[in-house]
C-alpha positions in Angstrom: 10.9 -2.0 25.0 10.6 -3.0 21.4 8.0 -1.6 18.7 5.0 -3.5 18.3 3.2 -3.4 14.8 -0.6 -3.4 13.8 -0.7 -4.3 10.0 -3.3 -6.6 7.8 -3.1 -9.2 5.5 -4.1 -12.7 4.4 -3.7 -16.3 5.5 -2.3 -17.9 2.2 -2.3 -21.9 3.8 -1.7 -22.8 7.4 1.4 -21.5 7.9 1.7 -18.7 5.4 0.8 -15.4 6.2 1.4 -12.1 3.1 1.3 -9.1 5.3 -0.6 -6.0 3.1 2.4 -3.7 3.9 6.3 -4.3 4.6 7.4 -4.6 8.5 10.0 -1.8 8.5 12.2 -5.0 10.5 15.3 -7.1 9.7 15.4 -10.3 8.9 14.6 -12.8 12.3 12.3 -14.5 14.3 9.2 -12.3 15.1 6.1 -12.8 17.7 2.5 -13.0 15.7 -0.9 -13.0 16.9 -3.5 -13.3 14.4 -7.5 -12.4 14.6 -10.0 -13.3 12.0 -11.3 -9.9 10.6 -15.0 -9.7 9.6 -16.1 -8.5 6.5 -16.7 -5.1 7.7 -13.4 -4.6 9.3 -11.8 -5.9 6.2 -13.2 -3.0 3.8 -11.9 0.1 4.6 -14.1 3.2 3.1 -12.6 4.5 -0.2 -11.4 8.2 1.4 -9.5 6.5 4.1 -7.6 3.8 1.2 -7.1 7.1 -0.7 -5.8 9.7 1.9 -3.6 6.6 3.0 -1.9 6.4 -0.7 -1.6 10.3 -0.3 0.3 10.0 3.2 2.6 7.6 2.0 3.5 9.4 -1.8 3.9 12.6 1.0 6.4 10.8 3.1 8.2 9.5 -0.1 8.5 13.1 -1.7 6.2 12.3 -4.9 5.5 15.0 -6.9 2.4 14.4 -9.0 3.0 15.6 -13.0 1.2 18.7 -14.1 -1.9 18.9 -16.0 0.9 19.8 -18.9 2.6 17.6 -18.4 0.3 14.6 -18.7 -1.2 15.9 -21.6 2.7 15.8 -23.5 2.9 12.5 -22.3 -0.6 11.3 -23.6 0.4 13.4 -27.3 3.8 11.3 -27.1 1.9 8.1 -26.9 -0.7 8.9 -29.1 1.6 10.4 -31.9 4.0 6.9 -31.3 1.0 5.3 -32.9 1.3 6.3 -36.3 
């Protein structure tokens, strides 16, 4: 049995459709069904956009930068000025 995938996006024409997230799939013919979203359904509550962003840094092995070491970066930049 293949994997199916639930993902979002936006008709651009017709017969163009920009998916909000990549299909983890080759190249090749694929089956689509497509349902109109309402409003609602289309905005997703803040927390669940955020923890979402979280998840995926997570999976990717981000490491966010210190307090420290934003602040050098932000004297960097600021002292590049002059």
């Amino acid at each position: 049995m293949t994997q199916a995938y639930v993902l979002t996006g936006q008709l651009s024409d017709s017969r163009s459709l920009v998916l909000d997230e990549p299909v983890p799939l080759g190249n090749g013919r694929v089956q689509v069904t497509v349902q109109a979203m309402t409003n609602k359904e289309a905005r997703r509550p803040h927390f669940e956009v955020i923890e979402e962003i979280w998840a995926r840094q997570r999976k990717r092995g981000h490491i966010p930068p210190t307090a420290a070491e934003v602040n050098a970066r932000i004297d960097e930049e600021r002292n590049s000025w002059d």
